[in-house]
N, CA and C of each residue as an Amber inpcrd file, in Angstrom:
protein
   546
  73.2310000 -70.3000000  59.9210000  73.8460000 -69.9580000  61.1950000
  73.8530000 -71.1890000  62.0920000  74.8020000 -70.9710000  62.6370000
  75.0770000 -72.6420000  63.4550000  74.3660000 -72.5010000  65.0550000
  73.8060000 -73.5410000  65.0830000  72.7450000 -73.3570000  66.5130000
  73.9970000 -73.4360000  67.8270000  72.9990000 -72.9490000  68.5110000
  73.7390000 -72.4020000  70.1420000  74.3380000 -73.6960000  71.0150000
  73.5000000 -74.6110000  70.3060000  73.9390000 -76.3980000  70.8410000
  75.5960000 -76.8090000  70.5910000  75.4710000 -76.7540000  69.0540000
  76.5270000 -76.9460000  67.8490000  77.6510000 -75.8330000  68.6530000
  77.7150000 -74.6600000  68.5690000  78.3130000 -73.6460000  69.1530000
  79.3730000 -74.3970000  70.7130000  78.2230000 -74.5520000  71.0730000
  78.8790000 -74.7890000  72.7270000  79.6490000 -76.2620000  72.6250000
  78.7710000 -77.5620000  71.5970000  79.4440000 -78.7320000  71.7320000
  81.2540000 -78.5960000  71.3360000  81.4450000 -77.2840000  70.1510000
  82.6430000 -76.9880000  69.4390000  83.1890000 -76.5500000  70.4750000
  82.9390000 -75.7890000  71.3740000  83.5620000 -74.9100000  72.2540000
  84.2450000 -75.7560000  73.4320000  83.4750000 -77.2070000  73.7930000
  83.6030000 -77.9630000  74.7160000  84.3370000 -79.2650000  74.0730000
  84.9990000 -79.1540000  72.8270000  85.5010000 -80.5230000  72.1940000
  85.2840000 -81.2450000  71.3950000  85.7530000 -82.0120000  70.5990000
  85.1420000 -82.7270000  69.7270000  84.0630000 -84.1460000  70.3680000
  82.7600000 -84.0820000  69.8010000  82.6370000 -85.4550000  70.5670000
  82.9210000 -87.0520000  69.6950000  82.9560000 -87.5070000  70.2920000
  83.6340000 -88.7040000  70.0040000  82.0970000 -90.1130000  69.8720000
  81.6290000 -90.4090000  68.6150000  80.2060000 -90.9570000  68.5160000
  80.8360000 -92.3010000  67.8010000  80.6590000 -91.7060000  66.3610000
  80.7430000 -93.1400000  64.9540000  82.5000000 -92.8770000  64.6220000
  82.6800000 -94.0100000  64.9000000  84.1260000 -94.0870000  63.9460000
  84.4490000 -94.7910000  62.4660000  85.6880000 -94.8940000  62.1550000
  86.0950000 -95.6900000  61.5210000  87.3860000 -96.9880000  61.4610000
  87.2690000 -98.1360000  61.4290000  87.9910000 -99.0130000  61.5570000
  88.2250000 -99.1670000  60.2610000  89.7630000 -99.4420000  59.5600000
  90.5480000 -99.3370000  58.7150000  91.5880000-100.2920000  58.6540000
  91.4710000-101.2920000  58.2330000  92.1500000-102.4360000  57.6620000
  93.1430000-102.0390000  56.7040000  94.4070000-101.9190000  57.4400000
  95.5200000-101.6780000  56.3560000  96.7070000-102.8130000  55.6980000
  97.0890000-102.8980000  54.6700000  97.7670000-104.1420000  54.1380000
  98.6860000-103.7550000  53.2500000  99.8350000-104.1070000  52.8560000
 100.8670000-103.7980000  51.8500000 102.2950000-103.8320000  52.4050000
 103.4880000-102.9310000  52.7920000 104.0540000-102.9290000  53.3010000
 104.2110000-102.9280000  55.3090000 102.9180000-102.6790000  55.3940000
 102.3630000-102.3600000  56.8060000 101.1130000-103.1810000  56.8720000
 100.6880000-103.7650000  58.2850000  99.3780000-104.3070000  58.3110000
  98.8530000-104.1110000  59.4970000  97.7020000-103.7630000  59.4290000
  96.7980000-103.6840000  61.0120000  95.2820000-102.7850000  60.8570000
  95.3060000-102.8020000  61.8820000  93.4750000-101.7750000  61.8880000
  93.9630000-100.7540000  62.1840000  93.6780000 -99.4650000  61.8380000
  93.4620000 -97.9670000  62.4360000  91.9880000 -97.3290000  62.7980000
  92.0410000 -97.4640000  64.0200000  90.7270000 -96.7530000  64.4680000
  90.4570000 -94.7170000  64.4380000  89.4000000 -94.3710000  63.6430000
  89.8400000 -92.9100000  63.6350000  88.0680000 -92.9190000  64.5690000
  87.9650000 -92.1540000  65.4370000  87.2820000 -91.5690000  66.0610000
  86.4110000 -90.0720000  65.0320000  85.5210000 -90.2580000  64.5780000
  85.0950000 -88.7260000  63.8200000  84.0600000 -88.2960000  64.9240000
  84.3050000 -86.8680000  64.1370000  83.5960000 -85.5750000  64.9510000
  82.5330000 -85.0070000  64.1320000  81.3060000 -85.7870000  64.7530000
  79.7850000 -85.5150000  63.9490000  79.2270000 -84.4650000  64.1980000
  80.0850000 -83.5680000  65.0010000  79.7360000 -82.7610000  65.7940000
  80.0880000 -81.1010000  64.9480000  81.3520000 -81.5680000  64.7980000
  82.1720000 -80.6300000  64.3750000  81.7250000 -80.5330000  62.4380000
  81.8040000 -81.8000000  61.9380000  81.6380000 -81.5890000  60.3600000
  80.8850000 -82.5960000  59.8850000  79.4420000 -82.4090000  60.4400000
  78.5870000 -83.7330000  59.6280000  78.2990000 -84.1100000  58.9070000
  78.2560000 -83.3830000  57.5980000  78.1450000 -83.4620000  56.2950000
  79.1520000 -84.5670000  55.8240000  80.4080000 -83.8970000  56.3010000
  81.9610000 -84.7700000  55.6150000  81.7270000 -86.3190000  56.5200000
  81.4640000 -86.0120000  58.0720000  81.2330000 -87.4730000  58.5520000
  80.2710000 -88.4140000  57.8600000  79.1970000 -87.7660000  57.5460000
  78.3250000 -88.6540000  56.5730000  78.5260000 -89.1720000  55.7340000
  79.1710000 -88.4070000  54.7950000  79.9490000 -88.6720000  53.8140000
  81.1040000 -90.1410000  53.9540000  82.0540000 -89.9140000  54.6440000
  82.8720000 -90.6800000  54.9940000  82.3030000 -92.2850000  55.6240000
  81.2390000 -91.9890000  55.8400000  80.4490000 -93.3650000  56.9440000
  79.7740000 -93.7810000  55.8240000  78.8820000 -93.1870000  55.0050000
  78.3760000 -93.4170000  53.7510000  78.6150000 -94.9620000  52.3910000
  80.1220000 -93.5710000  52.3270000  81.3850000 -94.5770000  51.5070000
  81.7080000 -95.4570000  52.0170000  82.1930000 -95.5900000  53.2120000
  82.3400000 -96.4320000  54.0930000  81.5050000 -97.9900000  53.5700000
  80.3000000 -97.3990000  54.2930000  79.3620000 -98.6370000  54.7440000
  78.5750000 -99.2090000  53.5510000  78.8860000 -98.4580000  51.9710000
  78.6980000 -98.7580000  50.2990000  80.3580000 -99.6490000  50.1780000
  81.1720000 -99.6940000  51.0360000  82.2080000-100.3470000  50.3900000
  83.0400000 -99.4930000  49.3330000  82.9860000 -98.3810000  49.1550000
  83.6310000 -97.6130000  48.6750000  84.7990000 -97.6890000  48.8180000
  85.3720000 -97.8980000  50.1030000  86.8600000 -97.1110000  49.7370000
  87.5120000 -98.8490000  50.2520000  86.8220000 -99.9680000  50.2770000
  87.2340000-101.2060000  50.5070000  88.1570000-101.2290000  49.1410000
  89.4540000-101.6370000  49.3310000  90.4510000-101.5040000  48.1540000
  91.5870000-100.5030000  47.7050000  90.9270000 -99.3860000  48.0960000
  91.7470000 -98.2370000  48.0180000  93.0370000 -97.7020000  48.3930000
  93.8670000 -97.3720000  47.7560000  95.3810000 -96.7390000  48.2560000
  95.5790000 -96.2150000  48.5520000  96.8080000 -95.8570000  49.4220000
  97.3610000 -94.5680000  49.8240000  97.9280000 -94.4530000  48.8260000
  97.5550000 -92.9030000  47.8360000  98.3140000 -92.6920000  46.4500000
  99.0260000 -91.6700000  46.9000000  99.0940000 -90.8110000  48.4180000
 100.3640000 -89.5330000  48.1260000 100.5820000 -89.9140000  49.6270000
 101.4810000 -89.8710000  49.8930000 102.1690000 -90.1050000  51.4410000
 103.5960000 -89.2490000  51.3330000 103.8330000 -88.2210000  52.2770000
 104.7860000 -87.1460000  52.7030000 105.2600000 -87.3690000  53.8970000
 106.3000000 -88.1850000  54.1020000 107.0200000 -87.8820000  55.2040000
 107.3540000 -86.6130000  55.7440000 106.7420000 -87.0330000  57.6800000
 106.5020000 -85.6900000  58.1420000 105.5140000 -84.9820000  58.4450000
 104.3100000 -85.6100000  57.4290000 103.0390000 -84.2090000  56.7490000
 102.1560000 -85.4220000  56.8760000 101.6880000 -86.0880000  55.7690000
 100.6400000 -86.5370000  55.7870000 100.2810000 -87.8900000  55.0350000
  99.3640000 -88.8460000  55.0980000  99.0340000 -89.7180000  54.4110000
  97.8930000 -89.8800000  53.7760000  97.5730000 -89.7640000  52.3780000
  96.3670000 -89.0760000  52.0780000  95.6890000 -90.7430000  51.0510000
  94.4980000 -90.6850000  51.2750000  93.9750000 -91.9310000  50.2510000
  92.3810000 -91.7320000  50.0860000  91.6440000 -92.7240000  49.6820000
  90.1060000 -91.7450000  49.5170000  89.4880000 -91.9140000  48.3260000
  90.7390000 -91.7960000  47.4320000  90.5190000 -92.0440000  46.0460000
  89.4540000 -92.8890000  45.7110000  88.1750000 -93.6140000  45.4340000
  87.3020000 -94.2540000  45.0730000  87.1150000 -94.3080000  43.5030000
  87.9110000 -93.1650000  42.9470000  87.2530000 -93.4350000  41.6340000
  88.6400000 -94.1090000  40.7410000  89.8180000 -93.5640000  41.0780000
  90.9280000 -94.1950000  40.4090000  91.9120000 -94.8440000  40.9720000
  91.5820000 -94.6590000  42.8020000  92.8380000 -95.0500000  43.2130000
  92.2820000 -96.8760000  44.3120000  91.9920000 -97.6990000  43.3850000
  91.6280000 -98.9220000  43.5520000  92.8100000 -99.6690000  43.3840000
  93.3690000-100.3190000  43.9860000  94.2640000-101.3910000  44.1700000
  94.4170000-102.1860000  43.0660000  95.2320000-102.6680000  42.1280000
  94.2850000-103.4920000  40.5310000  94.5990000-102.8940000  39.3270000
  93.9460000-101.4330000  39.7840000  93.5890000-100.7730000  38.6280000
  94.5640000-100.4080000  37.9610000  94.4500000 -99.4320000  36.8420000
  95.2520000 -98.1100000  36.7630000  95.4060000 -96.7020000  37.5960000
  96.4650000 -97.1240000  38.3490000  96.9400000 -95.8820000  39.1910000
  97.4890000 -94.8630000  38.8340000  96.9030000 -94.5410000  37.3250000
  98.1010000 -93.5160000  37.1450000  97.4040000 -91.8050000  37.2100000
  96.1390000 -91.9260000  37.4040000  95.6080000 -90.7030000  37.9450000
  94.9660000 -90.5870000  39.6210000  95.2850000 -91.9570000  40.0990000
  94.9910000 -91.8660000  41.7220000  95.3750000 -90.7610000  42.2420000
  94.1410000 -90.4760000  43.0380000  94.4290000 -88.7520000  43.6040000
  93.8190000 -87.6800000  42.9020000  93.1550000 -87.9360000  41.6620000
  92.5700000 -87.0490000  40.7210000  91.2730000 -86.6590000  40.8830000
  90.5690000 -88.2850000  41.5850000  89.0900000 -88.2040000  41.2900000
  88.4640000 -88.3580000  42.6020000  87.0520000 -89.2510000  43.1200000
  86.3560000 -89.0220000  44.2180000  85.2500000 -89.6690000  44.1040000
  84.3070000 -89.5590000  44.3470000  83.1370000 -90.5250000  44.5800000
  81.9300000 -90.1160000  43.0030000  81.1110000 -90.7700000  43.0020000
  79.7360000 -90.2710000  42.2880000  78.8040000 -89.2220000  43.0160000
  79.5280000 -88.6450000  43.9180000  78.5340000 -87.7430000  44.6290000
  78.9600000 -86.6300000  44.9250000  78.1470000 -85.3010000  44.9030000
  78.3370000 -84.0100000  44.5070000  79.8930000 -83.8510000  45.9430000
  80.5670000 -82.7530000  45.3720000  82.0240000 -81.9360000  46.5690000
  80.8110000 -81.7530000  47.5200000  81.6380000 -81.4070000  48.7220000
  80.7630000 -80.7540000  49.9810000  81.4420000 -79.5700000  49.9660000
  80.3710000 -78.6760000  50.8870000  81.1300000 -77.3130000  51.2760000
  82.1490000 -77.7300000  52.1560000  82.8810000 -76.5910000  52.5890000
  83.7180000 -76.3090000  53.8120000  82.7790000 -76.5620000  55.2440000
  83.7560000 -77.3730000  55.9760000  82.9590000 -77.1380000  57.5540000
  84.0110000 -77.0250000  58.3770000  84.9530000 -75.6350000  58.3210000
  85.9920000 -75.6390000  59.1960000  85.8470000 -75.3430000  60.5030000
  86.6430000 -75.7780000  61.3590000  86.7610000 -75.1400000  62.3870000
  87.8060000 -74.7700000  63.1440000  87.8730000 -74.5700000  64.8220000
  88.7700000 -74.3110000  65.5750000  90.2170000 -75.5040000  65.4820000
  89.5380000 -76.7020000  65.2360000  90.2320000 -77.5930000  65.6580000
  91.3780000 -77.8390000  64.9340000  92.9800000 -77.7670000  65.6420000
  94.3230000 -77.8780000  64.9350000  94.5380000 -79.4070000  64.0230000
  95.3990000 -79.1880000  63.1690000  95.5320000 -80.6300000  62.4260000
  97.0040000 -80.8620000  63.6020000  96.8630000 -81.4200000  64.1020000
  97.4620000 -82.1120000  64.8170000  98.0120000 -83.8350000  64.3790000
  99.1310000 -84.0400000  64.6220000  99.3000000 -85.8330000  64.5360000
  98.6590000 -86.4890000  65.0520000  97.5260000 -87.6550000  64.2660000
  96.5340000 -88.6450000  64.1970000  95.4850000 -87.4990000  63.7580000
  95.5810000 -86.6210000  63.4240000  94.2830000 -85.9390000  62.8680000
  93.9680000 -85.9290000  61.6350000  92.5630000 -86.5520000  61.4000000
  91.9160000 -86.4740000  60.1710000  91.5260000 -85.6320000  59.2370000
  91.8070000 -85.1570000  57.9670000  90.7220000 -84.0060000  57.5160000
  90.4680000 -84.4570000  56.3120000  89.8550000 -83.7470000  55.1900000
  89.2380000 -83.5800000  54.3820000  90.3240000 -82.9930000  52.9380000
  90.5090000 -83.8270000  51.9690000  91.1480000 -83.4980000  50.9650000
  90.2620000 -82.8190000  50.1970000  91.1990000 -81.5510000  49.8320000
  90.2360000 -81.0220000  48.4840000  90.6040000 -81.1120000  47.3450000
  89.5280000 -80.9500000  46.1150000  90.5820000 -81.2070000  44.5080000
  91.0410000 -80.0220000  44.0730000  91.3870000 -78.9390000  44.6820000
  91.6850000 -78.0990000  44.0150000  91.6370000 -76.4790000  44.7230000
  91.4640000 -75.3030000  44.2820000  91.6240000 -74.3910000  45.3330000
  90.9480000 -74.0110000  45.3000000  89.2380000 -74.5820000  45.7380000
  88.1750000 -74.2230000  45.7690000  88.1950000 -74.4700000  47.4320000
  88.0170000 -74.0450000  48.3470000  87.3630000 -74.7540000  49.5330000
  86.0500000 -75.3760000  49.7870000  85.6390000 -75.7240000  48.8290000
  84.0020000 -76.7990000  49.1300000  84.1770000 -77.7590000  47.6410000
  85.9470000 -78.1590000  47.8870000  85.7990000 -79.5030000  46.7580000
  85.6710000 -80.2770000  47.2160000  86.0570000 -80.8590000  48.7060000
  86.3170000 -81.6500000  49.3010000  85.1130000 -83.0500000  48.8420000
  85.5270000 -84.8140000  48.6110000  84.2070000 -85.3290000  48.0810000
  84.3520000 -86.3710000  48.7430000  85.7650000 -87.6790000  48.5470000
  85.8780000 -89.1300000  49.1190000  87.1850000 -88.7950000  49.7600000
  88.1150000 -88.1240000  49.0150000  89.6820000 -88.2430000  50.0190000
  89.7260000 -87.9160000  51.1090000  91.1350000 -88.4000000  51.9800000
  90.6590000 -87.5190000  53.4810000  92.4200000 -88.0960000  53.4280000
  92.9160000 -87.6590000  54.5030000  94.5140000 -88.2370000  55.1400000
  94.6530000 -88.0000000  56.4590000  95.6760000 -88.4720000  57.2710000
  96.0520000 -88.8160000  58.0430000  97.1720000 -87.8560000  58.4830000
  97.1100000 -87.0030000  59.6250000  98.5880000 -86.5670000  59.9880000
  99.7100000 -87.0140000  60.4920000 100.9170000 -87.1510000  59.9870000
 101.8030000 -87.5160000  60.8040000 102.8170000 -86.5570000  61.6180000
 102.1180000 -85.5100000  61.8450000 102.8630000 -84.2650000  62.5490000
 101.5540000 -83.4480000  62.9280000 102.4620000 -82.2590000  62.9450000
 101.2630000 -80.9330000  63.8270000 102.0690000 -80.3110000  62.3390000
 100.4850000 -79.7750000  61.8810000 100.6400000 -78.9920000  60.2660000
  99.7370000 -77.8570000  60.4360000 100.0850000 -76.7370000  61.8420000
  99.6920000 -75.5410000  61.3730000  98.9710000 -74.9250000  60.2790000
  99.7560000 -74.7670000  58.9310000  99.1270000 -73.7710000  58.0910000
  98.0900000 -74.8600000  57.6300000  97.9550000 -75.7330000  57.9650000
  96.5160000 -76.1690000  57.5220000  94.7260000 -75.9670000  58.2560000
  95.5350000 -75.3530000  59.6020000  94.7350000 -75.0080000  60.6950000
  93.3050000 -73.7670000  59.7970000  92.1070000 -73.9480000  60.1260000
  91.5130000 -73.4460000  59.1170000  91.1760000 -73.3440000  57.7140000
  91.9980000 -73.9750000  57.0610000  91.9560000 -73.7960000  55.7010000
  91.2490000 -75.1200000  55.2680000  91.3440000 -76.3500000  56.0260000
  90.8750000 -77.9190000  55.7060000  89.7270000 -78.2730000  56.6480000
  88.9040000 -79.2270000  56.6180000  87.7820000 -79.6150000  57.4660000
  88.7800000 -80.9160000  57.7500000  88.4790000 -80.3230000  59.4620000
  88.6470000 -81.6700000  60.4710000  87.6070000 -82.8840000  60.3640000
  87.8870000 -84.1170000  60.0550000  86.8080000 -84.6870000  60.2830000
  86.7680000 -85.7780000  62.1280000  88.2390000 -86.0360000  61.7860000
  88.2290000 -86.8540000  63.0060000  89.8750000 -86.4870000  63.4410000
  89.9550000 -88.2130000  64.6240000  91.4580000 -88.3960000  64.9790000
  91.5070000 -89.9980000  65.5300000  93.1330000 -90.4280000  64.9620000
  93.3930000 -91.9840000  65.2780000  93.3320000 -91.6490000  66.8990000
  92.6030000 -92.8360000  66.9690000  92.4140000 -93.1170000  68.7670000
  93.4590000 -94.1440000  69.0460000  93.2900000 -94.9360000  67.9890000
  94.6700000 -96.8290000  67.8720000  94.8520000 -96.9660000  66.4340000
  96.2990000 -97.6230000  66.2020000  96.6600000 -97.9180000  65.5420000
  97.8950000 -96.7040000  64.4480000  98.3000000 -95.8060000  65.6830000
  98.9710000 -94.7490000  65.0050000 100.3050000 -95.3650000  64.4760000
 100.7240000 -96.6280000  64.9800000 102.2490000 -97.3220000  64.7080000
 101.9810000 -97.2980000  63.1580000 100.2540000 -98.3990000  63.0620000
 100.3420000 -98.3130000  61.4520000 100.2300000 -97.8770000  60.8730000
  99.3850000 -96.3660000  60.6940000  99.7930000 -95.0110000  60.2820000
 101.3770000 -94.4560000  59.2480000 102.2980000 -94.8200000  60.8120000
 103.2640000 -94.3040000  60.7740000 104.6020000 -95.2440000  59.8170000
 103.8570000 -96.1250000  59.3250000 104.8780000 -97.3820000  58.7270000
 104.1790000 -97.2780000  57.4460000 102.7780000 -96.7550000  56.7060000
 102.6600000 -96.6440000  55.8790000 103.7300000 -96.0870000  54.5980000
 103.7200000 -96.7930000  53.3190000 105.0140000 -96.8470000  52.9650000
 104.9610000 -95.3420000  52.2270000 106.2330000 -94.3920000  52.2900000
 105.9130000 -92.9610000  51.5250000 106.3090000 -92.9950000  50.0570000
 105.8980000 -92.0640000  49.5990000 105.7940000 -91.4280000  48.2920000
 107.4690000 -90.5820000  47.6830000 107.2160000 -90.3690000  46.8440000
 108.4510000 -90.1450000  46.1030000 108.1210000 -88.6320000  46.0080000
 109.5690000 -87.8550000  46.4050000 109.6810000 -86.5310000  46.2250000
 108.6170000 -85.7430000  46.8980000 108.5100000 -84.0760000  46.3730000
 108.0430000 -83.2770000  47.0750000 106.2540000 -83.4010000  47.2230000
 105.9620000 -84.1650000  46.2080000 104.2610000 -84.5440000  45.9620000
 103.7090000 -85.6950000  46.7080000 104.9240000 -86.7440000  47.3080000
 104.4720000 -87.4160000  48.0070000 103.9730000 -88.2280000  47.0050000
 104.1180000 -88.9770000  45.8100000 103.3910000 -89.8240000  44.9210000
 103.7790000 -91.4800000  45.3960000 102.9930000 -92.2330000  45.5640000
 103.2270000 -93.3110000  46.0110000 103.5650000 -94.2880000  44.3810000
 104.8290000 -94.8910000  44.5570000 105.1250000 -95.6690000  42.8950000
 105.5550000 -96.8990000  43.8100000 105.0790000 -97.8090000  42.6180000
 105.5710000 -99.3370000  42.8560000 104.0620000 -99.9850000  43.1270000
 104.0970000-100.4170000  44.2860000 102.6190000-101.0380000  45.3360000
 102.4950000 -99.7800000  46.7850000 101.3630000 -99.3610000  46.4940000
 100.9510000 -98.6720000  47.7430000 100.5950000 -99.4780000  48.5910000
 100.3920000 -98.8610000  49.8120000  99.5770000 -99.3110000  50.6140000
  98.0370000 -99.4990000  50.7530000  97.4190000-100.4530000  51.2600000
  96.0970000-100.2050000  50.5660000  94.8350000-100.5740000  52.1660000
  93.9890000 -99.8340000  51.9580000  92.8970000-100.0140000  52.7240000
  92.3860000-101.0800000  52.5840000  92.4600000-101.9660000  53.1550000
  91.6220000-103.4430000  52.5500000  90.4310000-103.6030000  53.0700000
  89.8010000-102.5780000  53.9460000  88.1420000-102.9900000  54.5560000
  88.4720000-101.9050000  55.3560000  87.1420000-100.9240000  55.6100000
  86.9660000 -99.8100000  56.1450000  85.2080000 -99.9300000  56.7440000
  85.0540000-100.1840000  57.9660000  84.3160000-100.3430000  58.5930000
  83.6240000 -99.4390000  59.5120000  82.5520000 -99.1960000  59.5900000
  81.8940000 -98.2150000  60.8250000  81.5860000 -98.8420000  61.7640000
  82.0320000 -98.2760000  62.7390000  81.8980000 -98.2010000  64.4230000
  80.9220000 -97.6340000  65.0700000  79.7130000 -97.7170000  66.0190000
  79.5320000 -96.9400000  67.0220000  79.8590000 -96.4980000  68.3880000
């Protein structure tokens, strides 16, 4: 049961603590700052700051990008810049899925959440994406983790994916250094 603290901080907003700075490179270049909500889903923030600050996702692609919808990357286990990309998007870290930590909060454009592998709601492990719209039916169903505070231009120039899956072919775009903030 979630304490009366937790309760009221949700009720009063996300707070705004550890971020992430995101070095992007490929067709687009710049930093994206995402603001996370330690408040709202700490497990997944941990998670994300974790990978982070192991260098995990230093390298990594955007392997599905949907004009409109979303920009999704995270990948740590296949979707490395280099590699073989041909299951990017499949896999996730060496460390166990997390549960679900949903909440009130809308996926809104610059909003962060939590990719899952599948239609479990507590697959969620390294992926996460980026909104480039307001995506309703995702409201509840995904863990918020954060939202871009700067750098939504480069977000929005990230290069998209092919067809209805959003598969990124050719050279993605790639995270080149992903840094924590306080």
């Amino acid at each position: 049961m979630r304490s009366l603290a937790l309760l009221l901080a949700v009720a009063a907003g996300p707070a705004l603590a550890t971020g992430l700075d995101i070095e992007i490179s490929g067709g687009t270049s710049g930093t994206v700052h995402v603001e996370l909500f330690e408040d709202v889903a700490p497990e997944h923030v941990a998670r994300l700051t974790d990978l982070a600050e192991r260098g995990a996702y230093d390298g990594v692609v955007f392997h599905r990008v949907i004009d409109g919808f979303m920009a999704q990357t995270g990948d740590v286990q296949y979707g490395v810049a280099g590699a073989d990309l041909s299951r990017a998007g499949t896999g996730g870290s060496d460390l166990p899925d997390l549960a679900q930590e949903f909440s009130d909060l809308p996926f809104e454009r610059g909003t962060v959440g939590m990719a899952r592998s599948g239609a479990s709601v507590d697959s969620a492990n390294s992926q996460f994406f980026i909104m480039f719209d307001a995506a309703p039916h995702l409201n509840g169903q995904y863990t918020v983790v954060g939202e871009v505070t700067s750098g939504m231009e480069i977000v929005d120039a990230i290069k998209r994916g092919d067809g209805r899956s959003g598969s990124v072919s050719g050279t993605p775009d790639v995270m080149e250094r992903v840094t924590v903030t306080e």
